[in-house]
Biopython code that builds the backbone (N, CA, C, O; Angstrom):
import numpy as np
from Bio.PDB.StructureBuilder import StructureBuilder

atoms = [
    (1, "UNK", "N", (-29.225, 76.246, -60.213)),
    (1, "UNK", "CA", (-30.229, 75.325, -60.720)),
    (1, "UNK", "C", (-31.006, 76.014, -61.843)),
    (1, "UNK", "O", (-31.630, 77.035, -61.557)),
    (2, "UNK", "N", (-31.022, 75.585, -62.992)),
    (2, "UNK", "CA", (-31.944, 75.932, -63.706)),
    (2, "UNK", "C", (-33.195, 75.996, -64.039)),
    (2, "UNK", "O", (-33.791, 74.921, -64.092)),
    (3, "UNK", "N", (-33.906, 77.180, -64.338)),
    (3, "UNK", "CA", (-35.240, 76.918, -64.096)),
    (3, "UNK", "C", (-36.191, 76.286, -65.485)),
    (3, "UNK", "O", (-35.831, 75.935, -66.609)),
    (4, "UNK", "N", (-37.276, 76.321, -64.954)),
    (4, "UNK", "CA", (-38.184, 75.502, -66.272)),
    (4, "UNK", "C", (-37.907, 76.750, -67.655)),
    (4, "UNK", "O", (-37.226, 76.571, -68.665)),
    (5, "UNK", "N", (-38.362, 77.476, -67.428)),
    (5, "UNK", "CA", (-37.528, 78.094, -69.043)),
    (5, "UNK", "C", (-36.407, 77.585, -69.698)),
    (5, "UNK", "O", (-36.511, 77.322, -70.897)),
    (6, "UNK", "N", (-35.491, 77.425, -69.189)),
    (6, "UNK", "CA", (-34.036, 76.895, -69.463)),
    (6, "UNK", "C", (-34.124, 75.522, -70.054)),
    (6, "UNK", "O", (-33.806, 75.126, -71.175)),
    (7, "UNK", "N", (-34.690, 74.820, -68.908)),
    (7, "UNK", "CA", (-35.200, 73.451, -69.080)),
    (7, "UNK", "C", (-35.740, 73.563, -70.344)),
    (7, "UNK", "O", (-34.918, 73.089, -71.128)),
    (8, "UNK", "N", (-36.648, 73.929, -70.884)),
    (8, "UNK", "CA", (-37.883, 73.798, -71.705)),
    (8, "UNK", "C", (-36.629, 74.412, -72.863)),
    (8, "UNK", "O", (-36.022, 73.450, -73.333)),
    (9, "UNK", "N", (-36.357, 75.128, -73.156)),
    (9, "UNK", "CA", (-35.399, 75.990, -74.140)),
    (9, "UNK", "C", (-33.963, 74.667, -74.740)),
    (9, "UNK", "O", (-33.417, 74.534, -75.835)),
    (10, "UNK", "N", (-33.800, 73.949, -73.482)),
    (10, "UNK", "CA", (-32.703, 72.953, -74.260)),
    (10, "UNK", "C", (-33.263, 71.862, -74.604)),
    (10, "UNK", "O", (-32.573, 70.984, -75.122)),
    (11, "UNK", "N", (-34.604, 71.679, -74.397)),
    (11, "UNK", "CA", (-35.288, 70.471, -74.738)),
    (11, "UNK", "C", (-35.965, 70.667, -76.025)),
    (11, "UNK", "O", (-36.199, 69.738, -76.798)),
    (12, "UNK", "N", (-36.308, 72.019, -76.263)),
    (12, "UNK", "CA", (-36.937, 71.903, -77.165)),
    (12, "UNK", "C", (-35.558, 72.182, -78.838)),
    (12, "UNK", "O", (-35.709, 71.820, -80.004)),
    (13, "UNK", "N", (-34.316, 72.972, -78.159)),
    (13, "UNK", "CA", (-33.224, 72.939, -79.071)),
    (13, "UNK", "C", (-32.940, 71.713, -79.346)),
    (13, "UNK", "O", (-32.949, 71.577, -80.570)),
    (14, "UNK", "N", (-32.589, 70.356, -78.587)),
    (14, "UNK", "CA", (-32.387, 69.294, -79.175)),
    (14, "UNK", "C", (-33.522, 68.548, -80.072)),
    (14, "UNK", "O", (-33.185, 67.943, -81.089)),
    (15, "UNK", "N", (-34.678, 68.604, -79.716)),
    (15, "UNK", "CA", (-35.825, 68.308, -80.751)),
    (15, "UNK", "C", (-35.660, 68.866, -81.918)),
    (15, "UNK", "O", (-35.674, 68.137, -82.910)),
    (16, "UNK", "N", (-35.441, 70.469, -82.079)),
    (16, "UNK", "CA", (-35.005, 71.110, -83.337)),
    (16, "UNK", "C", (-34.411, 70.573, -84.179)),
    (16, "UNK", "O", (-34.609, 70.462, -85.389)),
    (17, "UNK", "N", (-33.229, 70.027, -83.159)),
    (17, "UNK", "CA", (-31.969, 69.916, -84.160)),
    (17, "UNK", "C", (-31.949, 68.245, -84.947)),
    (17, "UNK", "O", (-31.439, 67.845, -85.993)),
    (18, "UNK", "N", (-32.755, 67.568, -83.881)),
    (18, "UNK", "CA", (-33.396, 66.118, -84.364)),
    (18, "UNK", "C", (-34.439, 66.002, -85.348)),
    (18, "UNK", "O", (-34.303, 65.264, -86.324)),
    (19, "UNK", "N", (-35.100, 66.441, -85.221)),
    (19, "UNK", "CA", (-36.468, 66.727, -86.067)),
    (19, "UNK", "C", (-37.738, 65.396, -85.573)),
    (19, "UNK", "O", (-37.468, 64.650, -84.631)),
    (20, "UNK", "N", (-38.933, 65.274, -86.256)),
    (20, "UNK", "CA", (-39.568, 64.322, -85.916)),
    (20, "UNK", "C", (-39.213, 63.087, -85.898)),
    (20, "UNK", "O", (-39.508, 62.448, -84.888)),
    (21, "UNK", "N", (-38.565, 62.481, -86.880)),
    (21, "UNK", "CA", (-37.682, 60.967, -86.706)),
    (21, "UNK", "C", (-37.023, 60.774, -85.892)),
    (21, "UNK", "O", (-36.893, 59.585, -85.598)),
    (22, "UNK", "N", (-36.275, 61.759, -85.108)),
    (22, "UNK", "CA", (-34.889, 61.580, -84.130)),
    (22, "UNK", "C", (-35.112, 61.503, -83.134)),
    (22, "UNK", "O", (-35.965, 62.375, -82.968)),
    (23, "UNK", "N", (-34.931, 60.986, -82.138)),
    (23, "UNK", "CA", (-35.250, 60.892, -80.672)),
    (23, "UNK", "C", (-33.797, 61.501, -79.972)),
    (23, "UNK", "O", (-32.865, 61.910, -80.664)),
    (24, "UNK", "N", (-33.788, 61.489, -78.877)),
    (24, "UNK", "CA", (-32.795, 62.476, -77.933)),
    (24, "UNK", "C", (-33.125, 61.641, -76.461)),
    (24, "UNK", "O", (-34.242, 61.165, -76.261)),
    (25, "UNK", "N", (-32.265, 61.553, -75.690)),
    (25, "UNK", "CA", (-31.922, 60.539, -74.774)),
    (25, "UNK", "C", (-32.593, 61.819, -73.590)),
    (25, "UNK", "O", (-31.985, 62.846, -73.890)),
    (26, "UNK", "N", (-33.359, 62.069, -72.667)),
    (26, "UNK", "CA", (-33.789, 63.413, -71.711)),
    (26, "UNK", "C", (-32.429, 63.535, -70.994)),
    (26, "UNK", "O", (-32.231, 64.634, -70.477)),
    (27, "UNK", "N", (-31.434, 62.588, -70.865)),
    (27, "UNK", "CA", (-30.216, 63.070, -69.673)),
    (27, "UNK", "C", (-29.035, 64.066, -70.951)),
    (27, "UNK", "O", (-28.143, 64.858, -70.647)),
    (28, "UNK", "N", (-29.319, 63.789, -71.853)),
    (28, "UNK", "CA", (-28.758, 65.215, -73.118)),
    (28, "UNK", "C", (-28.942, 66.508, -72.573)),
    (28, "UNK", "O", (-28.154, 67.430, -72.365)),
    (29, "UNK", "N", (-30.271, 66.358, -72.370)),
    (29, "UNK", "CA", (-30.829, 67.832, -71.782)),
    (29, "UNK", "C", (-30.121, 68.539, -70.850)),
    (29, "UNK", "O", (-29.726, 69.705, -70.870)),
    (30, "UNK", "N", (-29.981, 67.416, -69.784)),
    (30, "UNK", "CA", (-29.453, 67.705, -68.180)),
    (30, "UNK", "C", (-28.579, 67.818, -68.008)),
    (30, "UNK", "O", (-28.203, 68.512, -67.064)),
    (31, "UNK", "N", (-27.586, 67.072, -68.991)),
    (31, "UNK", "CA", (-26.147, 67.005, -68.945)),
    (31, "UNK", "C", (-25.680, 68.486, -69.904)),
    (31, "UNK", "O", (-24.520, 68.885, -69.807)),
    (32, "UNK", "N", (-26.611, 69.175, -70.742)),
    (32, "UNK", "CA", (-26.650, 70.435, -70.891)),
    (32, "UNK", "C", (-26.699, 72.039, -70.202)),
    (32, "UNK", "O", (-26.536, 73.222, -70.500)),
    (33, "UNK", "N", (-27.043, 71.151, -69.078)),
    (33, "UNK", "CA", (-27.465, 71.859, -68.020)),
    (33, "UNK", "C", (-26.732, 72.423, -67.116)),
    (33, "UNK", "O", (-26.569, 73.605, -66.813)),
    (34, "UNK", "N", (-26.137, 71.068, -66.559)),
    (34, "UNK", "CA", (-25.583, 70.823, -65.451)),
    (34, "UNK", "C", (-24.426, 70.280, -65.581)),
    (34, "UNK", "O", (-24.720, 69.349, -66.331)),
    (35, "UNK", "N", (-22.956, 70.158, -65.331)),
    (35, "UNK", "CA", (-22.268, 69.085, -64.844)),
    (35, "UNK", "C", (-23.093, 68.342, -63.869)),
    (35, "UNK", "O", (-23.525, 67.426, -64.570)),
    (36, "UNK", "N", (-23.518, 68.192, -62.832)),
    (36, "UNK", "CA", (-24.048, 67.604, -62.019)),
    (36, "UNK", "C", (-25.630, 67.800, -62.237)),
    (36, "UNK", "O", (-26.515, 68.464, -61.696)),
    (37, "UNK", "N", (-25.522, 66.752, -63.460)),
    (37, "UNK", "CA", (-26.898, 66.713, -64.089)),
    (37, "UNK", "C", (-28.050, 65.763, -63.530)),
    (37, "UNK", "O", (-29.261, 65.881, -63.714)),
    (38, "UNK", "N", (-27.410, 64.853, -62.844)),
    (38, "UNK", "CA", (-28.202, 63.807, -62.121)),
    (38, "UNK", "C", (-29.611, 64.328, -61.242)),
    (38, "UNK", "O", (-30.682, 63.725, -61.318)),
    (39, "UNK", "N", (-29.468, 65.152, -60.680)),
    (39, "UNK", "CA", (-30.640, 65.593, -59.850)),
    (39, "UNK", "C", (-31.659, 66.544, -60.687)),
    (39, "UNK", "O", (-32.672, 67.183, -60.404)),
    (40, "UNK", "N", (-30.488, 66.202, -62.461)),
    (40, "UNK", "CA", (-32.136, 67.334, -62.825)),
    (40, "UNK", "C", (-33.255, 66.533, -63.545)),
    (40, "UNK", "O", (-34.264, 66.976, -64.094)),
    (41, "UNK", "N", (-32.794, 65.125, -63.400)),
    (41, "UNK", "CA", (-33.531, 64.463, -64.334)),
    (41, "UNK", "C", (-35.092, 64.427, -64.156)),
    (41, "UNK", "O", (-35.643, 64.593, -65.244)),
    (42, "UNK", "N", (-35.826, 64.288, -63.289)),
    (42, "UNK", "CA", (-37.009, 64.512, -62.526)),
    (42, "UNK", "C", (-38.152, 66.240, -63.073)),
    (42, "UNK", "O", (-39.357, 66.446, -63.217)),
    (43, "UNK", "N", (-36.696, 67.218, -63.227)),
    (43, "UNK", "CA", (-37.357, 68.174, -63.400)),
    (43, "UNK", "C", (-37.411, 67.979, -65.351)),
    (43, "UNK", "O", (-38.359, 68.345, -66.045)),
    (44, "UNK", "N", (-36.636, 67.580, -65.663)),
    (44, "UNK", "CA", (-36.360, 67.803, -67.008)),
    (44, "UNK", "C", (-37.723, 66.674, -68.116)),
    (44, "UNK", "O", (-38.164, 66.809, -69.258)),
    (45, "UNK", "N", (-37.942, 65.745, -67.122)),
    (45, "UNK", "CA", (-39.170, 64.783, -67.326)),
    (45, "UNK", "C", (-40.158, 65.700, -67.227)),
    (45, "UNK", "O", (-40.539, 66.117, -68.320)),
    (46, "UNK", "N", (-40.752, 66.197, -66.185)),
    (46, "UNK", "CA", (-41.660, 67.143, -65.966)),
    (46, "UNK", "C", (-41.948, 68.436, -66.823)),
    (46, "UNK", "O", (-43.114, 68.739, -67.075)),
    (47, "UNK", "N", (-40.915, 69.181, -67.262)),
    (47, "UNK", "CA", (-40.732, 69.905, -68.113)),
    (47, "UNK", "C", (-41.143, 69.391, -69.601)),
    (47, "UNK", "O", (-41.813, 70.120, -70.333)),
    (48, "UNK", "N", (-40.756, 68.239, -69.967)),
    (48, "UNK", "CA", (-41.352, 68.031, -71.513)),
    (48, "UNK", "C", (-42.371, 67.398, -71.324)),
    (48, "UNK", "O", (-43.004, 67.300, -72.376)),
    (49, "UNK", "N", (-42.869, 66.893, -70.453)),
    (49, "UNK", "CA", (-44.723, 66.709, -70.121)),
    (49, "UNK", "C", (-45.792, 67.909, -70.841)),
    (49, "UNK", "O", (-46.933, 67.888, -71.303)),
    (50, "UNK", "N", (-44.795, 68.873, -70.659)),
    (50, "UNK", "CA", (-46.045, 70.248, -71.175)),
    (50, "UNK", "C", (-45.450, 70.393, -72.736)),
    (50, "UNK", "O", (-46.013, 71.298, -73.352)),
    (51, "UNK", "N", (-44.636, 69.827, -73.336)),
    (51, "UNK", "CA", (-44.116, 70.557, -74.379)),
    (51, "UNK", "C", (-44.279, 69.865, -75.163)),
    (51, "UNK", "O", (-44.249, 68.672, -74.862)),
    (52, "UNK", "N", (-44.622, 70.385, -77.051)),
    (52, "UNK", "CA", (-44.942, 69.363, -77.910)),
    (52, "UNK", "C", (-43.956, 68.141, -78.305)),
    (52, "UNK", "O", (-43.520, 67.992, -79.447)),
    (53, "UNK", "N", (-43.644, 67.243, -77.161)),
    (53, "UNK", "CA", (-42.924, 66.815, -77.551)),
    (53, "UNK", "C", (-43.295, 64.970, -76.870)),
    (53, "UNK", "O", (-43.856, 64.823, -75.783)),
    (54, "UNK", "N", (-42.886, 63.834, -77.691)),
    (54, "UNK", "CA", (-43.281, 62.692, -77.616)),
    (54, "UNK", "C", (-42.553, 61.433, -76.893)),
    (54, "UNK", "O", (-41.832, 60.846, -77.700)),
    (55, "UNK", "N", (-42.540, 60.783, -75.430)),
    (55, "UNK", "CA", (-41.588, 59.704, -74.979)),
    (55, "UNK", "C", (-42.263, 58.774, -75.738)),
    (55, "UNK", "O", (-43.426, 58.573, -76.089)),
    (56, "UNK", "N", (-40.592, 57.993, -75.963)),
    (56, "UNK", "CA", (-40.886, 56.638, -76.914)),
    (56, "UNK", "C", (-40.093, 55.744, -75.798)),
    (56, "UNK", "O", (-39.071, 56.009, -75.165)),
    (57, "UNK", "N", (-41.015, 54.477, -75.784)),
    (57, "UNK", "CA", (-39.516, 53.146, -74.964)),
    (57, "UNK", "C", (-39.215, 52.049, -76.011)),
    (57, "UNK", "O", (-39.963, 51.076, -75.916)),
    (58, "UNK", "N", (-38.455, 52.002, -76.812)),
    (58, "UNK", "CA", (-38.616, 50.884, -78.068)),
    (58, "UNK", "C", (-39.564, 51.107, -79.095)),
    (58, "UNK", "O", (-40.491, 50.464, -79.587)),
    (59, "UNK", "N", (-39.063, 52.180, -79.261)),
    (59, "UNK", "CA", (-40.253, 52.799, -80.540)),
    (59, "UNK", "C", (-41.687, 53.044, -80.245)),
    (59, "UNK", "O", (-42.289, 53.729, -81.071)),
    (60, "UNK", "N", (-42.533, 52.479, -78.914)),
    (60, "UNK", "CA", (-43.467, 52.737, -78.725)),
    (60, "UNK", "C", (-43.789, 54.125, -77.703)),
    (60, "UNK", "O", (-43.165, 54.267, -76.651)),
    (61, "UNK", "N", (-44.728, 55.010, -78.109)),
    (61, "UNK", "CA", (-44.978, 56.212, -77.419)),
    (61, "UNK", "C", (-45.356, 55.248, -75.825)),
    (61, "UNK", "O", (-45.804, 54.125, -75.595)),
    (62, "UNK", "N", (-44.859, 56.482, -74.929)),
    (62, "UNK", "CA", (-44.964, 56.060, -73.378)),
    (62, "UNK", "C", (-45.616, 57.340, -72.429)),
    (62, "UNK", "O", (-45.730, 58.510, -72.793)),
    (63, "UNK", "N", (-45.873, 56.958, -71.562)),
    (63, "UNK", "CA", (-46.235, 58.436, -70.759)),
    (63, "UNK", "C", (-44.748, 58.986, -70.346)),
    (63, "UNK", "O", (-43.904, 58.143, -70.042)),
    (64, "UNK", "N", (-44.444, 60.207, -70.330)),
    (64, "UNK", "CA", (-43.114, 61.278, -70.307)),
    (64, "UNK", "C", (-42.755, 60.757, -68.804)),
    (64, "UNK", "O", (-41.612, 60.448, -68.468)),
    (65, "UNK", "N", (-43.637, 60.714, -68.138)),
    (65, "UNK", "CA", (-43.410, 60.285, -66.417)),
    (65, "UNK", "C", (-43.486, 58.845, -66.136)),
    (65, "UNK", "O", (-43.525, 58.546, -64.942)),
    (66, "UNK", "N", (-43.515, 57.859, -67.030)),
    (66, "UNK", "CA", (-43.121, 56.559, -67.151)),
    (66, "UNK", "C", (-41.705, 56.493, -66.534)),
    (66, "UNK", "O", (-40.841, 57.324, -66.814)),
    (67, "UNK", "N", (-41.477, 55.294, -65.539)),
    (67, "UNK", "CA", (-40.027, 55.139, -65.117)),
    (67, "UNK", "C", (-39.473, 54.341, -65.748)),
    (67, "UNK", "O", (-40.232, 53.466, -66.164)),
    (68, "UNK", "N", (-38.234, 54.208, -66.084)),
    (68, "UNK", "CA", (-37.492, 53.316, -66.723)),
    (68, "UNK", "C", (-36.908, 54.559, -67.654)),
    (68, "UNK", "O", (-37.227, 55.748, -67.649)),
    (69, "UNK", "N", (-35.769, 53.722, -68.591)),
    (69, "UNK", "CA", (-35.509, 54.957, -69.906)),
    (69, "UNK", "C", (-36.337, 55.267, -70.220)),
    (69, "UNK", "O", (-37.373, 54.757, -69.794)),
    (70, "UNK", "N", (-36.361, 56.521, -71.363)),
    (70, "UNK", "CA", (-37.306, 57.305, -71.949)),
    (70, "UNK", "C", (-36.713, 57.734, -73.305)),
    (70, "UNK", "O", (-35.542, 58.062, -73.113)),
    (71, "UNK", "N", (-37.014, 57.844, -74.429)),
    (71, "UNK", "CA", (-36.448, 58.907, -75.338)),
    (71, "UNK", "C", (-37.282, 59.942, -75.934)),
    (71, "UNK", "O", (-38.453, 59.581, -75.820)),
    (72, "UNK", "N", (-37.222, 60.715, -76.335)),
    (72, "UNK", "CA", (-37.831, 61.827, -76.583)),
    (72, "UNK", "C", (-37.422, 62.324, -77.640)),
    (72, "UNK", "O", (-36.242, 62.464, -77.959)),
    (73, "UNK", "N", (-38.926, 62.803, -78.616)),
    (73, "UNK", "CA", (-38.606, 63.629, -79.793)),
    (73, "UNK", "C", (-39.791, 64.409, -79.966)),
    (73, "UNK", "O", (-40.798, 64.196, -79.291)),
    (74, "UNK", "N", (-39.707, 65.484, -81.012)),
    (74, "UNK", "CA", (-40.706, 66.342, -81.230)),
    (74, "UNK", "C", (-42.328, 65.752, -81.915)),
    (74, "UNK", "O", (-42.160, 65.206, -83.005)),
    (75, "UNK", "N", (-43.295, 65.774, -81.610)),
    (75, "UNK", "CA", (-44.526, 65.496, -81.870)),
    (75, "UNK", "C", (-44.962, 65.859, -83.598)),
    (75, "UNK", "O", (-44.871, 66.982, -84.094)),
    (76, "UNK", "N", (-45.406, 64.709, -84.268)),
    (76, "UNK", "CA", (-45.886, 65.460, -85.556)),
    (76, "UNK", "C", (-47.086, 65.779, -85.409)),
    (76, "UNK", "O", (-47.879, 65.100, -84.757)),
    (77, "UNK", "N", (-47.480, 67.255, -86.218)),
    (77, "UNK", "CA", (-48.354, 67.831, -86.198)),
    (77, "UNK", "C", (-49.539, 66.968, -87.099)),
    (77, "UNK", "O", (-49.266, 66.328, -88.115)),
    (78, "UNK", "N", (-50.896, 67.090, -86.514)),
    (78, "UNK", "CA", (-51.825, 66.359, -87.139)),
    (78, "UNK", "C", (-52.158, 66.682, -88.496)),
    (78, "UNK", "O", (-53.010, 66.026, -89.095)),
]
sb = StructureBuilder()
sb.init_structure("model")
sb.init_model(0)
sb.init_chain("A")
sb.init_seg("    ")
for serial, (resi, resn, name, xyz) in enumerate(atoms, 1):
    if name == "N":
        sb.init_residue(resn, " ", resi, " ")
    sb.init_atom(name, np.array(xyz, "f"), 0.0, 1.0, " ", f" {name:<3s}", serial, name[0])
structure = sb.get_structure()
């Protein structure tokens, strides 16, 4: 199982590689992770809660721990 470093390290590589416009699906992350990525989804939500990074549901920002899909991209700086 991977821990929150790991977590946090592939979440924040796909933001990289997206940039602020791009969003990234959070099961990318998990499925980075894991073959048997399903049970990390929970941690991998939790994990970009702390990180500069922004859930959108239809273009609108959401809380990261909102249920339903989620997408995720890096936060622009103010």
């Amino acid at each position: 199982m991977p821990d929150d470093a790991e977590i946090a390290s592939v979440l924040m590589d796909l933001a990289g590689d997206r940039g602020v416009e791009k969003s990234f699906c959070p099961s990318e992350a998990a499925r980075r992770l894991s073959r048997d990525w399903r049970p990390l989804m929970d941690d991998v939500r939790r994990v970009a809660a702390g990180l500069p990074l922004v859930a959108t549901r239809g273009g609108a920002v959401v809380d990261v721990a909102a249920g339903g899909p989620i997408r995720l991209r890096l936060a622009r700086c103010a």
